[in-house]
GUNU-884820 format. One record per residue (C-alpha): residue in three letters; x, y, z. Coordinates in steps of 0.05 Angstrom, whole numbers, padded with zeros to 5 digits, always signed. Each point is the difference from the previous one (the first is absolute). Layout:
<rs>
AlaXYZ
...
</rs>
This chain:
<rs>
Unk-00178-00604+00821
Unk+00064-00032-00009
Unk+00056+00048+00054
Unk+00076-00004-00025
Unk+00018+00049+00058
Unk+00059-00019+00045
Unk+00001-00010+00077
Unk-00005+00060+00044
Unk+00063-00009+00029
Unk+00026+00000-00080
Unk-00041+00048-00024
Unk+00030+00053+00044
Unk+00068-00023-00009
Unk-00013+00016-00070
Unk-00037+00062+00008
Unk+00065+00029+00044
Unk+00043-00004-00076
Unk-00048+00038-00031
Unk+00016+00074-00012
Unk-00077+00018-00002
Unk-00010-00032+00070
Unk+00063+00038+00033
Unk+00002+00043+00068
Unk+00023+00062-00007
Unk+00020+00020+00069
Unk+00012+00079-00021
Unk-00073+00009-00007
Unk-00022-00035+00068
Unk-00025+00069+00021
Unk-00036+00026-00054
Unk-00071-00002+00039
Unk+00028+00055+00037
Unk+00021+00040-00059
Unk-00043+00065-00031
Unk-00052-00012-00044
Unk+00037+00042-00050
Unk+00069-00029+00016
Unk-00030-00075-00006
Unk-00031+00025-00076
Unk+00078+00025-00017
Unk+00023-00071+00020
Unk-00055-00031-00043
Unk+00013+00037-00058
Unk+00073-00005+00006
Unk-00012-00078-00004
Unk-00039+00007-00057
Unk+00052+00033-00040
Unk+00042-00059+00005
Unk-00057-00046-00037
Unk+00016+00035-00077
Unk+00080-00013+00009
Unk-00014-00072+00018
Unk-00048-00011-00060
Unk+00054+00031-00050
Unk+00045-00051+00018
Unk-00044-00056-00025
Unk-00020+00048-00067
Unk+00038-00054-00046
Unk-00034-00062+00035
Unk-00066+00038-00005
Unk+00009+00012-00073
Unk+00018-00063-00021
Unk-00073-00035+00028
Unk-00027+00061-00036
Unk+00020-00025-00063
Unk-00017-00073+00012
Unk-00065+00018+00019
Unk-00020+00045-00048
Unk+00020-00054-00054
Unk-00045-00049+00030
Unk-00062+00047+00021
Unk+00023+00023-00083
Unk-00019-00084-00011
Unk-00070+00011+00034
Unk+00029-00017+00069
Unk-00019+00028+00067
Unk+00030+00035+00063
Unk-00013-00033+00058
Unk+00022+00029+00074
Unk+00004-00045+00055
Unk+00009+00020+00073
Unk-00023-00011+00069
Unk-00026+00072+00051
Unk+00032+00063-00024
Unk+00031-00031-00062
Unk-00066-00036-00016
Unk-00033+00069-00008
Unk+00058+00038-00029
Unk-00015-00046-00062
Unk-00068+00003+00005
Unk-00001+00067-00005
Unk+00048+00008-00060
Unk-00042-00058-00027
Unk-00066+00043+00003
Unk+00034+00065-00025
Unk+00015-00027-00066
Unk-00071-00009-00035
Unk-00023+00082+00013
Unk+00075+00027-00026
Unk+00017-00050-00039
Unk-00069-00034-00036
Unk+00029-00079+00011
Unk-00054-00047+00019
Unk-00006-00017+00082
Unk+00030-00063-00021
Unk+00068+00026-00031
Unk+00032+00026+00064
Unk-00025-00039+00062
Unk+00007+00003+00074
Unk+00005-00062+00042
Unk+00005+00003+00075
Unk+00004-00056+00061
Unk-00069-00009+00017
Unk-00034+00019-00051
Unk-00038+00070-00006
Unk-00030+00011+00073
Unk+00088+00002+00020
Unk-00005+00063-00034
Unk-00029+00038+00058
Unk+00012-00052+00054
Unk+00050-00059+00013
Unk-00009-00071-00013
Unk+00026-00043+00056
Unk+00058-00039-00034
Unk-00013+00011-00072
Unk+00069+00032-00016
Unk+00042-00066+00026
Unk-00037-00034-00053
Unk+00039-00019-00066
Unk-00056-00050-00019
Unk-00050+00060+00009
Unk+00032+00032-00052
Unk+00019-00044-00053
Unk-00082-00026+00011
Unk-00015+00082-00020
Unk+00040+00001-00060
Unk-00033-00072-00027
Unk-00062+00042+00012
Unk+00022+00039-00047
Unk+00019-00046-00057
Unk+00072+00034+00004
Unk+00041-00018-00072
Unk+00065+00016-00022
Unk-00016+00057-00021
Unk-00012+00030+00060
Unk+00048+00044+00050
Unk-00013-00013+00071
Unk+00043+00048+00053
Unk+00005-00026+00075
Unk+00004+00067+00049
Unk+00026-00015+00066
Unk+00031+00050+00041
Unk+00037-00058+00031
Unk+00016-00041-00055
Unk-00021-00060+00038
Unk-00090-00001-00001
Unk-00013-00062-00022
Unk-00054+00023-00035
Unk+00043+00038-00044
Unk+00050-00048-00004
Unk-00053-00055-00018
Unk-00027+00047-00053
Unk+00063+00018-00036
Unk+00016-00078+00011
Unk-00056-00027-00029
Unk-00003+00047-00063
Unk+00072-00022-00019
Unk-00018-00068+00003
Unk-00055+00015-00053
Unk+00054+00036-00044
Unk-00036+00075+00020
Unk+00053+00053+00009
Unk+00014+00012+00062
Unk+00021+00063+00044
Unk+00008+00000+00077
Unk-00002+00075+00036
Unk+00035+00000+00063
Unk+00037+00052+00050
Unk+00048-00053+00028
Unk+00068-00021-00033
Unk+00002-00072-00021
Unk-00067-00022+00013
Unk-00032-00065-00021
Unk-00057+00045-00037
Unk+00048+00024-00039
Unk+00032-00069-00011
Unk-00055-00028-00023
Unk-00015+00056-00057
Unk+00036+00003-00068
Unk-00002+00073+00018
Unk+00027+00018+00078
Unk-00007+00069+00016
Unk+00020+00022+00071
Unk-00007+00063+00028
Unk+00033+00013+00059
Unk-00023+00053+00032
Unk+00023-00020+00076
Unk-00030+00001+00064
Unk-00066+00036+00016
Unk-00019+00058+00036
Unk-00046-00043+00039
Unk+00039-00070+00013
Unk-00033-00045-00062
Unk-00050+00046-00020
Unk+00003-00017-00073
Unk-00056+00040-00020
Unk+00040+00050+00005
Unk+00059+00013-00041
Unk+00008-00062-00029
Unk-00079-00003-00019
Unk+00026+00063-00034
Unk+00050-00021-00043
Unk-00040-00063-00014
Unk-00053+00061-00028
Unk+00058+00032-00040
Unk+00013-00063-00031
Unk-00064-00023-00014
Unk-00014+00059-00030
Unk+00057-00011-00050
Unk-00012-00056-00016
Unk-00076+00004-00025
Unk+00016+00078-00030
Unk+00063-00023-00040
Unk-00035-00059-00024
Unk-00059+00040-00021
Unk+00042+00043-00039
Unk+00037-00051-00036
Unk-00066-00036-00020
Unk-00016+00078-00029
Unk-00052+00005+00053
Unk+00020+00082-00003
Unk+00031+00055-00053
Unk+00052+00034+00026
Unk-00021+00008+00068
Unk-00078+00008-00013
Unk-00042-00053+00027
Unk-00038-00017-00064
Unk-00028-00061+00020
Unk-00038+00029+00064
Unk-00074-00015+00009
Unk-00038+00052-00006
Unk-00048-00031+00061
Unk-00028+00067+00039
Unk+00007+00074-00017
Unk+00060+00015+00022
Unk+00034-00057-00043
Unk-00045+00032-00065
Unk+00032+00070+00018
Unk+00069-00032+00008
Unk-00016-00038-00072
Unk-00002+00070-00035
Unk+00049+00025+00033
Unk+00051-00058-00023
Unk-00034+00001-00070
Unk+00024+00071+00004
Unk+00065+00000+00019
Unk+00014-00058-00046
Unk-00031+00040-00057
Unk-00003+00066+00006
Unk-00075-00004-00031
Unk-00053+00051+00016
Unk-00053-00016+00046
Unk-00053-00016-00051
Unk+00051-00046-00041
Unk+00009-00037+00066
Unk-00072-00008+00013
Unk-00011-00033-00069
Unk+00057-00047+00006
Unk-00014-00024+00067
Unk-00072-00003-00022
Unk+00016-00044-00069
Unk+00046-00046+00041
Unk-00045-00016+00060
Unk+00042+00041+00049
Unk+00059-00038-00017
Unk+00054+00043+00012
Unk+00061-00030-00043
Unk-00045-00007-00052
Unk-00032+00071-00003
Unk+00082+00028-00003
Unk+00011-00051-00052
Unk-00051+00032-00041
Unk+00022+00073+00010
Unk+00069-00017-00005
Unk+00000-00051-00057
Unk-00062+00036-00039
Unk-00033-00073+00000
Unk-00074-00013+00016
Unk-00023-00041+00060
Unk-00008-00068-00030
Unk+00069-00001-00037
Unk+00029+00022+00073
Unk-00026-00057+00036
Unk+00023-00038-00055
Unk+00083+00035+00004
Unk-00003-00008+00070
Unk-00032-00074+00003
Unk+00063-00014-00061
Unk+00054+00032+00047
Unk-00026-00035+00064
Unk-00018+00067+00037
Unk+00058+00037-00008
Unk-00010+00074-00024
Unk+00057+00021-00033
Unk+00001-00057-00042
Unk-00065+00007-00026
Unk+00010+00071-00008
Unk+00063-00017-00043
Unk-00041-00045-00052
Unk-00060+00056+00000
Unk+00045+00048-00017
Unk+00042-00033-00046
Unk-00072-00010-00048
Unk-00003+00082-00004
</rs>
């Protein structure tokens, strides 16, 4: 393993300018503090996180677009991260197939050291920009694809190689960061920097800037789900239906998307496999199950669409 980390002696002159690694001498005390008082200063940080998120909204949208016309292409979303960041991604990453039906492959999680740094930490892997540009080639990564550095820093070099690395291949790029002017977000087509300043605990990142790097994540693969029509309205109509409770919670959307009687939902989800879209689109449209899958397969997944041509034949 290849390290691209700088001296000690550099390395904490360059930690010192970071606004995620600052001292906040105010709160030198707090170990003394009420349990109750020190969950009021917690939760007063906290509220800061949203404010500092709204003011990269435009930024945020933007790589929402761009990706969801290259995932739109067949492309995939690709997170790349090292600790905290690493498993923010990965866990957006797994959260996709159960809500939103894409493959394990469409929306992937990629973090320094591999799987076994998910509960423990590799020894060096996150200074590693070779590390992660040798993942991605792993991963055959195309053109097509989106991958997004996270790095509460902005400087990992594992995020940094990533994002690096997927440019040169002509992938969109995105680099998630909570320091201004960071080389992550340099190296990305699409910077987005959310400051959210100094921790409660001096450069604990899991902390509020591992939230906002949640908030943003979860933008980014919602959004994009909705644009590819992954959802009607707000109904999750591409959830699998993989244990009871996600059965119960298919009625229930077939339901509220329909308005159908119990018995008519039972027969559509029965006729379509369980598929949720499609049972709605064959309430709604007054279509059988084959020439569903058929509207649906014609208007790449998107519901309304389909349900525009269905009941345009009426």
């Amino acid at each position: 393993m290849t390290s691209t980390s700088p001296a000690p002696g550099e390395l904490r002159a360059q930690l010192d300018t970071l606004t995620t690694e600052a001292f906040r001498p105010e709160l030198a005390d707090i170990d003394r503090l009420p349990t109750l008082d020190l969950a009021r200063l917690m939760n007063g940080e906290d509220q800061t996180v949203p404010r500092a998120v709204a003011a990269q909204l435009p930024r945020i949208a933007d790589a929402i677009d761009a990706t969801a016309e290259r995932m739109a292409r067949g492309g995939r979303l690709i997170y790349a991260g090292a600790g905290t960041p690493g498993r923010l991604g990965i866990l957006d990453a797994s959260e996709c197939p159960p809500t939103f039906n894409t493959d394990p492959g469409e929306v992937v999680g990629l973090i320094a050291g591999g799987p076994s740094a998910i509960v423990k930490a590799v020894e060096g892997a996150e200074d590693s920009g070779e590390l992660a540009a040798a993942d991605l080639k792993a991963l055959e990564l195309t053109a097509d694809d989106t991958v997004v550095g996270i790095s509460a820093s902005g400087r990992t070099p594992y995020a940094v190689g990533a994002v690096a690395h997927a440019r040169s291949l002509g992938a969109l790029t995105i680099g998630l960061s909570c320091n201004a002017g960071s080389p992550l977000a340099a190296a990305a087509e699409h910077g987005i920097e959310v400051v959210v300043g100094p921790e409660l605990l001096t450069a604990s990142t899991r902390l509020k800037a591992g939230t906002a790097q949640k908030l943003v994540l979860n933008m980014l693969s919602t959004i994009t789900m909705i644009r590819l029509g992954k959802t009607y309205g707000n109904l999750m109509v591409d959830v699998r239906a993989s244990n009871e409770k996600l059965r119960a919670r298919s009625r229930r959307i077939v339901a509220l998307a329909t308005g159908a009687s119990d018995d008519e939902i039972e027969t559509a989800l029965a006729a379509t496999g369980g598929e949720v879209k499609n049972a709605i689109l064959t309430i709604l449209g007054s279509v059988d199950a084959p020439t569903a899958a058929r509207l649906l397969t014609e208007s790449r997944g998107h519901l309304r669409a389909a349900l525009r041509v269905a009941t345009a034949r009426e």
